[in-house]
C-alpha angles and dihedrals in degrees: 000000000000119000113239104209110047103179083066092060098057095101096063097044119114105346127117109252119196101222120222135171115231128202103225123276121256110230099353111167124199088207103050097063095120090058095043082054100059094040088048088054095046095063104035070064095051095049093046082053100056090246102307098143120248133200127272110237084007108135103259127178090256123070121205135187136172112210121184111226097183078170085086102067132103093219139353089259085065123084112258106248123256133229131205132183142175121200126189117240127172120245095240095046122111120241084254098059116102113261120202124237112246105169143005141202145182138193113197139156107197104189105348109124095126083063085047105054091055100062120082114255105262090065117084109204112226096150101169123067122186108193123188116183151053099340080232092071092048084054098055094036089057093043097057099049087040086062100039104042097022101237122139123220131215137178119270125220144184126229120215087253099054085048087048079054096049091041086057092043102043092043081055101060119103105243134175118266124283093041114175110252131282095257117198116189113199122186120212119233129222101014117126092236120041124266143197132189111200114209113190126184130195109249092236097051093048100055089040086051088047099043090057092054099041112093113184108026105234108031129079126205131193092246091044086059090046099050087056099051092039086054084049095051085040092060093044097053091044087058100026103019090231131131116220097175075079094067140052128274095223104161127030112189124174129147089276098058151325125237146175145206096237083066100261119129140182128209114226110175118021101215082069098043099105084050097063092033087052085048088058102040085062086063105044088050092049089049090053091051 
């Protein structure tokens, strides 16, 4: 899926995002985000402040606003996603002064409406959750919505098999000339200091090596996925004599996207953005159930 409306996307693009599933939300309303903001703010105030209360509506030194992208959906059937931010601003600075962005995070569902439909009618389902940003802000952010619609949030990871199916897909993907190389970071099991072995593919290589595996376009299969990555370790321990299939694919990087094992990503080309947010969502779904 390509998204068809790229500028939206900016905000996503190349930065490294923290992935979390989240239980749908009790009594979210997509009308009321102005208010969310300035409850949201209040509190991130309160909580600055040790607890001492703070105004709602009252000018803090953290700005937040909630913005809709229903650009970021799979269907109509799906929730627009939803982004929040928060922006620095001093105590002594006029409205008009520019803030500075300091973290950033978005609800989404691509593609998730049989999740959807399951769940009674005063949830909303926004199961995936990308924050950037001081992990303290994420803190007080999840717990915020955690307290107010009554959702709970978990890290999300990625198996080594769910990173052997984005390294497929994403090799699949059709990309402009001069692509960065298809990177696959492997960690090496039972040795007293860590180790990493980096595999990097041309771009070129890579799609010609999975165009000749792949059967039906347009359609992936798990053995599909397994015959790649066994021609790739194939390859390496003709050149190296190591077996990699002894060790742990633990980083998956291609011109599409970069991701890793401990559940962080980064969005690298924004027409195949609702692919990769579509991908994750699948996760994060499968993780809530």
């Amino acid at each position: 899926q390509e998204n068809a409306a790229p500028q939206k996307a900016a905000s996503l693009l190349r930065k490294q995002w923290s992935l979390y599933s989240v239980t749908p939300l009790y009594r979210f309303s997509g009308a009321r985000l102005g208010e969310y903001a300035r409850l949201l703010g209040a509190s991130i105030a309160a909580e600055k402040q040790k607890g001492l209360a703070v105004g709602v509506g009252v000018d803090l030194d953290v700005a937040v606003t909630f913005r809709s992208l229903p650009e970021l959906r799979g269907g109509q059937r799906d929730q627009p996603a939803m982004l929040v931010q928060l922006s620095s601003r001093s105590s002594v600075s006029s409205k008009s002064s520019n803030e500075k962005l300091v973290w950033s995070g978005c609800f989404c569902c691509v593609s998730g409406e049989d999740f959807s439909e399951n769940v009674p009618e005063d949830f909303t389902c926004l199961p995936l959750f990308l924050a950037n940003g001081a992990e303290n802000y994420t803190a007080m952010v999840g717990s915020w919505f955690q307290k107010t619609f009554d959702c709970h949030f978990c890290r999300l990871s990625i198996s080594p098999l769910n990173l052997s199916w984005m390294a497929a897909m994403w090799t699949g993907c059709s990309v402009e000339k001069n692509a960065c190389a298809t990177e696959l970071i492997f960690s090496v099991p039972c040795l007293p200091q860590p180790l990493d072995i980096s595999y990097a593919i041309h771009p070129e290589d890579a799609k010609a090596l999975w165009d000749t595996v792949q059967k039906t376009p347009g359609e992936i299969t798990q053995e599909e996925v397994d015959l790649f990555m066994d021609c790739l370790y194939s390859h390496f321990h003709r050149h190296f004599k190591i077996h990699l299939s002894a060790t742990k694919l633990v980083k998956v990087s291609t011109a599409i996207a970069s991701a890793h094992c401990k559940g962080t990503i980064k969005f690298l080309q924004s027409r195949h953005l609702l692919g990769v947010l579509m991908l994750l969502t699948e996760l994060a779904i499968s993780q809530i159930q």
